[in-house]
N, C-alpha and C positions, 0 to 999 in steps of 0.2 A: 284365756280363751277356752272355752267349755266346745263339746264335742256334742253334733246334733247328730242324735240317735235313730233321727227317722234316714238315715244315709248308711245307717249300718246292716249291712244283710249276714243271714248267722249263715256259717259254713256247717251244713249237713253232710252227713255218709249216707253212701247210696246203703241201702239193705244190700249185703253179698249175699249170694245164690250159693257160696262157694261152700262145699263140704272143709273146708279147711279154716283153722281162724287167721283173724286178720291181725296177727302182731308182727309188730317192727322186726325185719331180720337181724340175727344174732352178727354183732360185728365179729367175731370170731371164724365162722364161717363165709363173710365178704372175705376175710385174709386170706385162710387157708384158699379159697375159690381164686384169687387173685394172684398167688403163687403159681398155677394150672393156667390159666387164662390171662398173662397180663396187662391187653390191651382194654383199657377202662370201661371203654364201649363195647368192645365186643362179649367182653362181659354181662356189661347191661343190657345189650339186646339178646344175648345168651338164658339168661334168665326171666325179662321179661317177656320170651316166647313162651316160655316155660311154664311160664306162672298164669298165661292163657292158655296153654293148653290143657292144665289142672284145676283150673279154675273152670272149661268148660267137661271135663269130666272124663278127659284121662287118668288112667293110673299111676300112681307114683311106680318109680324104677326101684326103688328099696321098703325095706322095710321103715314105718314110720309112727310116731311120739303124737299123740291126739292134744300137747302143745305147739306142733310143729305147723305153722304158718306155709301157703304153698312158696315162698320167695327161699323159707330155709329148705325149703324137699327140694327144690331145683338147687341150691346150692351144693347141697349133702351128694344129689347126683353127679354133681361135676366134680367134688372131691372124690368123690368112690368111683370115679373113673364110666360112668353109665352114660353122660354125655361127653360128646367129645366135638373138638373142629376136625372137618372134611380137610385132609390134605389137600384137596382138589379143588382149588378156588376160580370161580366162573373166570371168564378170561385169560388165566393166565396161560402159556404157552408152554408144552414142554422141553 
């Protein structure tokens, strides 16, 4: 069985806009980040705020590595304690 190539569409990258490069985050700092943050998700949405809000042209919170991708600067800030969760979660009651 041969494979018809007129069915194949190539997967392009947008051009990023982003002062920051686009490399894969260092699995070292998902750990250390995941120690501080356990909950899998909240991580994930933790960081991919983050990684819009730097990506639209906020500040990083530390000092930073011109190899450093925005996913590891949002990481590096929740290990160095810059981000944090609100005690205060909507709903709850005290």
């Amino acid at each position: 069985m041969t494979q018809d190539d007129s069915n194949i569409i190539p997967f392009e990258q947008p051009n990023s806009s982003s002062r920051f490069p686009t490399s894969p985050m260092k699995s070292a700092l998902v750990d250390q980040a995941a120690e501080i943050i356990t909950d899998p998700q909240v991580l994930i949405n933790i960081v991919s705020q983050r990684v819009r809000q730097l990506n639209s042209g906020r500040s990083p919170l530390i000092d930073t590595l011109p190899s450093m991708g925005a996913a590891d600067i949002a990481l590096t800030e929740i290990i160095e304690g810059k981000i944090k969760l609100s005690d205060d979660q909507p709903g709850e009651d005290d």
